[in-house]
C-alpha positions in Angstrom: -7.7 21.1 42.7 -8.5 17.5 42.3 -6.3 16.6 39.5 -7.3 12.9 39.6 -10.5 13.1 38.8 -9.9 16.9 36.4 -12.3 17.1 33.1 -10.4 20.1 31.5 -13.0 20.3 28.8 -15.3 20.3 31.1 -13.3 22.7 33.9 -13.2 24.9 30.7 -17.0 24.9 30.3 -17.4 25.4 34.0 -15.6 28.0 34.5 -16.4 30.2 31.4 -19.8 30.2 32.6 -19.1 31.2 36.0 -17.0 34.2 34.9 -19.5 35.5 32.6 -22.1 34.8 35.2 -19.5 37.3 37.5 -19.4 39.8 35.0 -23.2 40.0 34.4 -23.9 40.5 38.6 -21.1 42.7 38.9 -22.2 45.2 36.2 -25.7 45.1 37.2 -24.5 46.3 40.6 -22.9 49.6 39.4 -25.4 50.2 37.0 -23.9 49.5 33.7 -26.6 47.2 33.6 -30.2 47.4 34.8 -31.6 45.5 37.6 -32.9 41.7 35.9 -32.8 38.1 36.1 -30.3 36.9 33.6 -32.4 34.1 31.2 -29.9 30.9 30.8 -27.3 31.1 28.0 -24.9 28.6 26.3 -21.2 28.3 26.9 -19.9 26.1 24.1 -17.1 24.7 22.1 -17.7 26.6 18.9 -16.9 24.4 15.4 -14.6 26.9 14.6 -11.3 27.5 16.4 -11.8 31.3 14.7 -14.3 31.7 17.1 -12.1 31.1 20.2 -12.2 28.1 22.1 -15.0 28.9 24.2 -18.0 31.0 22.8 -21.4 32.4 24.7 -24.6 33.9 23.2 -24.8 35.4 27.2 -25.6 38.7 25.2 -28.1 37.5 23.0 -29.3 35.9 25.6 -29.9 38.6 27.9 -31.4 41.5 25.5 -35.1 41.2 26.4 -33.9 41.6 30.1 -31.6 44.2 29.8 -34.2 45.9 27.4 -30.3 46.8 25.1 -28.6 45.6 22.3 -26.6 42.5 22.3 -23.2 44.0 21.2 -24.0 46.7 24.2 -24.6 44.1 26.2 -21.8 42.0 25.3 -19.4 45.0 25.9 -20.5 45.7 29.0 -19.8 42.2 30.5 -16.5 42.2 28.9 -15.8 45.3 30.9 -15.9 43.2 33.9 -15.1 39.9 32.9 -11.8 39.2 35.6 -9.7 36.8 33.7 -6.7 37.0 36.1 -6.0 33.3 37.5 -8.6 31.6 35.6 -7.8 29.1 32.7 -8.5 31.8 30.0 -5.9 34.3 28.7 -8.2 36.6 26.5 -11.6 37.1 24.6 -13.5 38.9 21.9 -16.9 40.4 21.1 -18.1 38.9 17.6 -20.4 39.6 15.2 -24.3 41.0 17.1 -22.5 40.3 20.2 -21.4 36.5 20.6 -18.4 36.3 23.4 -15.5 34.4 22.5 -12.6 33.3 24.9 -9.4 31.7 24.2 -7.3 29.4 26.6 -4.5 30.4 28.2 -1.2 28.4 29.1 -3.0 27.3 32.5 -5.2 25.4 30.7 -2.9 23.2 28.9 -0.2 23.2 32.1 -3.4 21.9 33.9 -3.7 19.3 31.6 -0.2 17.8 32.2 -0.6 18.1 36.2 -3.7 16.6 35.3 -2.1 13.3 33.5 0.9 13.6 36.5 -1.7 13.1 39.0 -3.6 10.2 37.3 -1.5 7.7 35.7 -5.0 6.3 34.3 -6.1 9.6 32.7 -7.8 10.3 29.5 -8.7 6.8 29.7 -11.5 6.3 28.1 -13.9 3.5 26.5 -15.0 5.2 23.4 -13.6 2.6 21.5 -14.8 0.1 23.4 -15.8 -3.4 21.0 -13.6 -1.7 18.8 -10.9 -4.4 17.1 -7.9 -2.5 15.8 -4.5 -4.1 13.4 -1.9 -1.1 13.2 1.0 -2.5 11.3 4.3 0.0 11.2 7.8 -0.2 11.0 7.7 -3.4 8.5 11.0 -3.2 7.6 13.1 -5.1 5.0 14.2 -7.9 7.2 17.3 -8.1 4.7 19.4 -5.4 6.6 19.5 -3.6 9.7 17.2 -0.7 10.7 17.9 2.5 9.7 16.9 5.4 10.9 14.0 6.1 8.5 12.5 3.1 10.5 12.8 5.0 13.9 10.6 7.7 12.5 7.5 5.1 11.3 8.3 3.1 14.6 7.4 6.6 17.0 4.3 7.3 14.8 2.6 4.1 14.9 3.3 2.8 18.2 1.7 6.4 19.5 -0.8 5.8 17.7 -1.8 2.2 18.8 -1.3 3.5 22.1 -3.9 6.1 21.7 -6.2 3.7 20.1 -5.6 1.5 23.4 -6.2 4.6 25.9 -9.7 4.9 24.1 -10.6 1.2 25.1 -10.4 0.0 21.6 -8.7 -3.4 21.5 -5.5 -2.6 19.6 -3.2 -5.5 18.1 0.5 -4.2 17.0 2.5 -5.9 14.0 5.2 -5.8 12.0 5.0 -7.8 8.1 8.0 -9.3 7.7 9.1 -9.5 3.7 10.5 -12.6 4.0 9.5 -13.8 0.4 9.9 -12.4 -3.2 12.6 -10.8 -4.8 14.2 -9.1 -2.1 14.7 -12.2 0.0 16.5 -14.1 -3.6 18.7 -10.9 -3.8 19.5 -11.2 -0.1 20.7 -14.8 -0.9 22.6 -13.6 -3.8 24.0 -11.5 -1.9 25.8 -13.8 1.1 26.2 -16.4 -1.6 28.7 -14.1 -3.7 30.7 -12.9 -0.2 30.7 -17.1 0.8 32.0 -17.5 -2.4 34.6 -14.3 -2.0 35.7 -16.0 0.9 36.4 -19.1 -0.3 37.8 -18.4 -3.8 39.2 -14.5 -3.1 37.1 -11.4 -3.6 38.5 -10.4 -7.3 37.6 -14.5 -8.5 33.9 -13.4 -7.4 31.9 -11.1 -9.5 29.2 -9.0 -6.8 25.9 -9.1 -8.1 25.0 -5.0 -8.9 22.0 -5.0 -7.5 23.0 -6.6 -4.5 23.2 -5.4 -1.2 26.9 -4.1 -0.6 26.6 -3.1 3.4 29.2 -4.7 5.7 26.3 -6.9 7.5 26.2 -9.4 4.6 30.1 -9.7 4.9 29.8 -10.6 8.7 26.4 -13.0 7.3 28.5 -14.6 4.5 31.8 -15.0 7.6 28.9 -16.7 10.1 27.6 -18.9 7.2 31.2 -20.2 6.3 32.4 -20.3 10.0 29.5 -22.6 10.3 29.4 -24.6 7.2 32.9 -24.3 5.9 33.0 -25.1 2.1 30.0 -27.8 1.9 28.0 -25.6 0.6 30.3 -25.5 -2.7 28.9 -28.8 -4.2 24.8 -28.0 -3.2 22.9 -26.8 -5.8 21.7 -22.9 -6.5 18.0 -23.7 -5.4 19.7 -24.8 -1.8 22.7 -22.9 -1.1 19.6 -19.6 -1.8 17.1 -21.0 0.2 19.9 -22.0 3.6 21.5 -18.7 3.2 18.3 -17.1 3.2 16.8 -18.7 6.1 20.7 -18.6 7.9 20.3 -14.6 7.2 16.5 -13.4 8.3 17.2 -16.5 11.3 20.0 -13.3 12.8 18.2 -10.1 11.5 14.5 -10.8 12.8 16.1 -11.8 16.0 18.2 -8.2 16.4 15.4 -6.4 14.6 13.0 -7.2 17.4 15.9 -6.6 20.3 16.8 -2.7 18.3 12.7 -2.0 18.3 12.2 -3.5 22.2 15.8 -1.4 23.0 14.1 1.5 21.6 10.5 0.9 23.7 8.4 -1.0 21.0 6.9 -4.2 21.0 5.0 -5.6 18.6 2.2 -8.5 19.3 2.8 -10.1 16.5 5.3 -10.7 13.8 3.4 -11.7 10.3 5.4 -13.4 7.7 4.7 -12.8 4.2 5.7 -16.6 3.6 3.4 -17.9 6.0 0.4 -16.7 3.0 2.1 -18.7 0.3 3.1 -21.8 2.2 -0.3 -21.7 3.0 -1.9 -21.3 -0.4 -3.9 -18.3 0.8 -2.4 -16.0 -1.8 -3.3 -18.5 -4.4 -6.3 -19.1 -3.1 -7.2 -14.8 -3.6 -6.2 -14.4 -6.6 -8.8 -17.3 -7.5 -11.5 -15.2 -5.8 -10.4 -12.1 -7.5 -10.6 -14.4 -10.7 -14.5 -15.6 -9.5 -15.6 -12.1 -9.0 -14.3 -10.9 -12.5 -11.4 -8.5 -11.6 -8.7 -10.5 -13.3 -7.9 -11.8 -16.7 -5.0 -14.0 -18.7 -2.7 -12.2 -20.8 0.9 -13.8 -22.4 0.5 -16.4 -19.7 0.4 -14.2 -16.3 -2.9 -13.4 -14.6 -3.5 -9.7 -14.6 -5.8 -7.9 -11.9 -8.2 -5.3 -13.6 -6.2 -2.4 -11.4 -8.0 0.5 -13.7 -11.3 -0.3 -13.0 -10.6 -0.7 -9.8 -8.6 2.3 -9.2 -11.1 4.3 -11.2 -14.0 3.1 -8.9 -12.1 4.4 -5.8 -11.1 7.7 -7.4 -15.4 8.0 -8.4 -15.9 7.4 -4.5 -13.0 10.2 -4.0 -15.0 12.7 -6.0 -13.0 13.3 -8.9 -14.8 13.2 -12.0 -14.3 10.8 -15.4 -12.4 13.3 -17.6 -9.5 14.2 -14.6 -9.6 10.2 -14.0 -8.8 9.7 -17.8 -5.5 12.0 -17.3 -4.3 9.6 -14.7 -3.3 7.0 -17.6 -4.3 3.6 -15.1 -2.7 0.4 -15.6 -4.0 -3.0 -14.7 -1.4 -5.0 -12.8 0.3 -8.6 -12.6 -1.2 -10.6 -10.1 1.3 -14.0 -11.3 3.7 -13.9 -13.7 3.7 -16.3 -16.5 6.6 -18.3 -14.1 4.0 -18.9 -11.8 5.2 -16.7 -9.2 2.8 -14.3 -7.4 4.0 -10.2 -7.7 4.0 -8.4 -4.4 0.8 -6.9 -5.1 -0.8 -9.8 -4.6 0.6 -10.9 -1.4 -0.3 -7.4 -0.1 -3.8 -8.2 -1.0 -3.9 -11.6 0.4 -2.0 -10.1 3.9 -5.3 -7.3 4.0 -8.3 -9.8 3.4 -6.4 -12.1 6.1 -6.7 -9.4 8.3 -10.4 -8.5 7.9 -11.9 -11.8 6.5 -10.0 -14.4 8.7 -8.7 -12.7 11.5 -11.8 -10.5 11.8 -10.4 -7.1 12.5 -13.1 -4.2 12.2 -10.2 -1.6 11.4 -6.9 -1.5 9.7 -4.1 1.2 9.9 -0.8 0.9 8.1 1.8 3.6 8.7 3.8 3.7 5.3 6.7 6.1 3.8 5.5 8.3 1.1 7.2 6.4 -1.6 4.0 3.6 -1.6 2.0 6.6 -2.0 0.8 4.8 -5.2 0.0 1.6 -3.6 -2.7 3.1 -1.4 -5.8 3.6 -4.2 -4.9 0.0 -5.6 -4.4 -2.3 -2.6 -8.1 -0.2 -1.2 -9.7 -0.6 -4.4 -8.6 -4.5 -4.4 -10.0 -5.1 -1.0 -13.2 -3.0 -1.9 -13.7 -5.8 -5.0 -13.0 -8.3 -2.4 -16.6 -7.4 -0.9 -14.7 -6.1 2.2 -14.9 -2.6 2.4 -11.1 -1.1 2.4 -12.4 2.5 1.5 -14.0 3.0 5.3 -12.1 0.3 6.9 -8.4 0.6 5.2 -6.8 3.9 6.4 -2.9 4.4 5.0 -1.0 6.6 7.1 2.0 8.1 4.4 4.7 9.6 6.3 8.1 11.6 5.0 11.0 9.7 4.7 14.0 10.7 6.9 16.6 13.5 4.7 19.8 13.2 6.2 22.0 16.4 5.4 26.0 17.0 5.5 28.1 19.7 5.1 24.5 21.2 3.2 23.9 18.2 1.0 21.6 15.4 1.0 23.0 12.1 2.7 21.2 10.0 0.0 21.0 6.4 2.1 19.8 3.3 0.8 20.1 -0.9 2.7 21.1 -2.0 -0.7 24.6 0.3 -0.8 24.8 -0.1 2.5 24.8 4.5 3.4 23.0 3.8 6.1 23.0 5.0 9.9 21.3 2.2 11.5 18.7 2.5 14.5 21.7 0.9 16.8 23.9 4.0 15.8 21.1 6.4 16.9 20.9 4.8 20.3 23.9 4.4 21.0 25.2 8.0 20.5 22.0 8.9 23.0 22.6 7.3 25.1 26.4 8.1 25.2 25.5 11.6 25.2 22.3 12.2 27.4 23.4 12.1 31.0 26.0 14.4 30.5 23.7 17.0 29.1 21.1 15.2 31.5 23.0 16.3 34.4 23.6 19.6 33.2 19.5 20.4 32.7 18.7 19.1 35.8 21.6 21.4 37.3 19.8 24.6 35.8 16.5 23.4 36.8 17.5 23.0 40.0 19.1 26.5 40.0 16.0 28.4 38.5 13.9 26.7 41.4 15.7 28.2 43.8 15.7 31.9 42.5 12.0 31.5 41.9 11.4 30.3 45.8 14.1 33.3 46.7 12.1 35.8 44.6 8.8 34.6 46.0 9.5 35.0 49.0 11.0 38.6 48.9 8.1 39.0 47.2 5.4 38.0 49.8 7.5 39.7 52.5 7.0 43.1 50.4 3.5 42.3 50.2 3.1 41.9 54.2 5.3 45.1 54.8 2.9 47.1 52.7 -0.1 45.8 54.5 1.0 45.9 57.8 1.8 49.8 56.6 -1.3 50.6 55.3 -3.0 49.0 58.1 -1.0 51.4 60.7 -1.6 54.6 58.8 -6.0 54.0 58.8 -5.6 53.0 62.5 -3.9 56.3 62.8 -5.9 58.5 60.6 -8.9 57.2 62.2 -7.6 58.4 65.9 -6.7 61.6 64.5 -10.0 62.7 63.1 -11.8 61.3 66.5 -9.1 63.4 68.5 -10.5 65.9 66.0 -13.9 65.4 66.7 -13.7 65.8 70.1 -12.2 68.6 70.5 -14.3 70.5 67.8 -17.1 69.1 69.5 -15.5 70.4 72.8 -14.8 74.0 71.3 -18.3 74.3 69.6 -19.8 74.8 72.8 -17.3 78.1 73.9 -16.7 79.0 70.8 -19.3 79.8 68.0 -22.0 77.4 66.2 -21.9 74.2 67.0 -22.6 72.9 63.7 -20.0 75.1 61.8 -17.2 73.7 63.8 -18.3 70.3 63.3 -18.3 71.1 59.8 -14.8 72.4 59.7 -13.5 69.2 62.0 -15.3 67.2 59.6 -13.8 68.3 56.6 -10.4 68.1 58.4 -10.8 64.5 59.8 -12.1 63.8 56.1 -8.8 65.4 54.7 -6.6 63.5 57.4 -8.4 60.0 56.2 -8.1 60.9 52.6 -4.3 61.5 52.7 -3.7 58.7 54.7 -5.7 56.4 52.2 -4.0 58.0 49.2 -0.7 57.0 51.1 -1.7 53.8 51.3 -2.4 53.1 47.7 1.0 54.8 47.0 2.7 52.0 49.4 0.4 49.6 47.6 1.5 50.7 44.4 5.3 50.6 45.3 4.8 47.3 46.7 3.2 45.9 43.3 5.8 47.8 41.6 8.5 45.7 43.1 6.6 42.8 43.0 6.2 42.8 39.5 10.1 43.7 38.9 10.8 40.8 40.8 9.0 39.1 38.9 10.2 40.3 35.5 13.5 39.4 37.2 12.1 35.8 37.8 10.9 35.7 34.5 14.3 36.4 32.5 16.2 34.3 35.1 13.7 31.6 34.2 14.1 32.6 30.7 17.9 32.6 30.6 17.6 28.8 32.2 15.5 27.5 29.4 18.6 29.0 27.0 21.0 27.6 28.3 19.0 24.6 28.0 18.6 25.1 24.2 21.9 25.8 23.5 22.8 22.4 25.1 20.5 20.7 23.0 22.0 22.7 20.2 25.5 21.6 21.4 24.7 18.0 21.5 22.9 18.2 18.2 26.3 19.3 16.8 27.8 16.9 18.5 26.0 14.2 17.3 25.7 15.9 13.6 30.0 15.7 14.2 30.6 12.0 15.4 27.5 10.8 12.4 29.6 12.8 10.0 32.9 10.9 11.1 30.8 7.9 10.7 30.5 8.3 7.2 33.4 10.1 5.7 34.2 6.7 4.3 30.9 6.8 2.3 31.6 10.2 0.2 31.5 8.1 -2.8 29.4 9.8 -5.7 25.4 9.2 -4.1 23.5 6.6 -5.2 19.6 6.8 -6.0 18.0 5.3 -2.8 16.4 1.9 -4.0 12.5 0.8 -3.5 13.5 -0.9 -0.2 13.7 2.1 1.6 
């Protein structure tokens, strides 16, 4: 089969039709089914998978012709419908007689030899004119990644890739939060362990909601190595804003060089700062403020979140009395300090992408925790004029639940219980070629049974054959020995025609036996052939195993050296904070 150019949708199609075509000629040649043309008939992919993956109306199709009912009809083509080494592994008669078939692991092993063969396949251009942002990962740039981060990085670099295969023009990015209160804690943060260093760490109060991991220790001991104790006499405003920039200047860097380590790279990395410095966030909220979706109140400017929330929830479906339940809040677009919340960055960062950098479709892959950010930050855009209900789509996915000796592993950046995306990789990659080695050992052992028990089987196969074979040749040369002496006889003996009859009916017998004997060697031969192949099978099956319980071994493994890891963190858990 040419695998390069395979349609398996399409091979699917194909071949259902030809084996209902099969079935239809072969039971109109024994009679089941009278003598007609068959009228065309569909083979389709029904809308619902109940009704198999393949469905025909041949049947229905058929009934004036066949002058039956459709369910007789169908029933009789399923009586002949040869399934062995086709794609399909079963089928149904439905309803008046609609004939469903369901794929069978050929299909979907034809599919992978399929994408073997063609390093270009299921390239397509669907989505061709098509201008795609997927932003995922986006961590906290004040720590390193953990492993929570792994599990958004798999799901939205698939999906860009996807989105690429279909022809779609697909732009990956991370938004770094390198502004707002998380970036002033961070500061805090290697400011107090600078401080610790210099003046001892019981003279140095920690701030509590800091972030307590070792990485800001080795921050604070780069900043000082660096710096020394100038940064004693500079004031609060400047030793926050150095040690901020002297931090996310080493964590972006080893951020990006964890992600490309771990095969993702981004085409761009955003910075939340970049929209201040710029005076686009200011310059949104004014728009909000144009359009009528904000308002003053004890000197902050609020952002009419309730209506807006309440006209996505109206476009959801949900009716005014269940939208009254929800109890919707407007929120702070700039507090009365002057500073801009996070909301409105968020809002600024979306209608950058679609207003100013012009992309036709956004996708963010977020953790379920911003669950309720999704209705607000697509209602904002939608009062923006710019259509974030159809053109906004939020992926939530599951935060990553760590569990040890049968209890939650509660981590958290800001406490520092974390196991970082470096830890993961490393212990891989510590621990898969041994295991490696060991699969590929037991693949290579299985291969050769199978080729060992193929080949006893074909050579059973032949024997049988070559068997049979000899006993016809010989039956037949014993009934014309028969013959011809009967025929020899008839003329001394009695009537001709009776002792043809009686050599007839001899040679007949003779041929009979010697055809029933050859079914029985036929039958011995499949007998062993499918013992050898039951013995294939469970060798096969005992492989994949031994294969599972390495995988369970190195899980342990792994669930043993994390565990070491952490013993020093069985302090009483700690509620994981917002930034994770």
């Amino acid at each position: 089969m040419d695998y390069k150019n395979y349609n398996p949708r399409a091979a699917a199609l194909a071949q259902a039709r030809t084996l209902l075509t099969d079935a239809v000629k072969t039971a109109v040649a024994d009679g089941t089914l009278p003598e007609a043309a068959l009228p065309d008939f569909i083979v389709e992919i029904p809308a619902d998978v109940k009704n198999g993956d393949i469905a025909s109306n041949v049947a229905m199709a058929g009934a004036r012709a066949f002058h039956k009912a459709p369910r007789q009809i169908a029933e009789a083509i399923t009586a002949k419908l040869q399934l062995d080494g086709s794609l399909f592994d079963r089928f149904e008669v439905a309803g008046p007689g609609f004939i469903n078939l369901f794929l069978g692991q050929d299909w979907f092993t034809s599919v992978v030899r399929a994408a073997v063969a063609n390093p270009e396949y299921g390239r397509t251009d669907a989505g061709a004119g098509k201008k795609y942002n997927v932003e995922f990962v986006s961590a906290n740039p004040t720590g390193p990644m953990h492993m929570g981060n792994a599990r958004g990085g798999v799901l939205g670099d698939t999906l860009a890739s996807v989105l690429d295969w279909s022809g779609a023009n697909v732009w990956r990015e991370f938004y770094v939060n390198d502004f707002g209160n998380q970036i002033e804690k961070f500061a805090k943060s290697i400011e107090a362990r600078y401080f610790q260093l210099i003046k001892g760490e019981d003279a140095v109060e920690f701030p509590e909601d800091g972030y307590h991991g070792d990485d800001i220790k080795e921050l604070a001991q780069a900043f000082y190595a660096e710096h020394g104790e100038s940064y004693l006499d500079k004031t609060e405003a400047e030793r926050h804003a150095d040690m901020a920039r002297f931090g996310l200047d080493r964590n972006i860097p080893k951020m990006k060089s964890d992600l490309e380590r771990y095969g993702i790279k981004f085409d761009e990395w955003f910075f939340e700062s970049s929209l201040h410095e710029s005076g686009f966030v200011a310059d949104t909220a004014k728009k909000l403020t144009d359009l009528g979706w904000t308002y003053e109140k004890d000197g902050a400017l609020w952002v009419k979140t309730a209506e807006i929330m309440r006209d996505q929830y109206r476009k959801q479906g949900k009716k005014d009395e269940d939208i009254d339940k929800l109890g919707l809040k407007d929120d702070v677009l700039r507090r009365a300090n002057g500073f801009y919340t996070y909301l409105a960055g968020d809002i600024a960062y979306h209608r950058n992408k679609f207003e100013v950098r012009g992309f036709d479709k956004v996708i963010n892959i977020w953790g379920a925790d911003h669950h309720g950010h999704v209705a607000r930050l697509k209602g904002a855009i939608d009062a923006l004029g710019l259509d974030g209900t159809n053109r906004l789509d939020i992926v939530l996915m599951q935060l990553v639940k760590l569990v040890r000796d049968g209890e939650v592993v509660r981590m958290s950046k800001r406490t520092g219980k974390a196991i970082s995306l470096t830890d993961l990789l490393d212990e891989i990659r510590n621990k898969l070629p041994g295991e490696l080695t060991k699969a590929q050992e037991l693949m290579k052992s299985k291969e050769q049974y199978v080729d060992k028990a193929n080949h006893e089987v074909r050579r059973m196969l032949d024997q049988a054959q070559d068997e049979a074979k000899r006993l016809r040749e010989q039956a037949q040369a014993e009934a014309k020995r028969m013959l011809e002496k009967a025929q020899e006889d008839a003329k001394t003996i009695v009537s001709e025609s009776e002792t043809i009859q009686r050599a007839q009916r001899r040679s007949s017998e003779i041929i009979r036996q010697a055809e029933d004997r050859s079914r029985q060697l036929y039958q011995v031969a499949n007998t062993y052939t499918e013992d050898a192949l039951r013995r294939t099978e469970e060798a096969i099956q005992a492989a994949l195993d031994e294969v599972r319980e390495s995988r369970v071994r190195y899980r342990s493994a792994s669930a043993e050296q994390m565990q070491a890891c952490q013993e020093k963190l069985k302090a009483d858990p700690v509620k994981p904070s917002s930034e994770e």
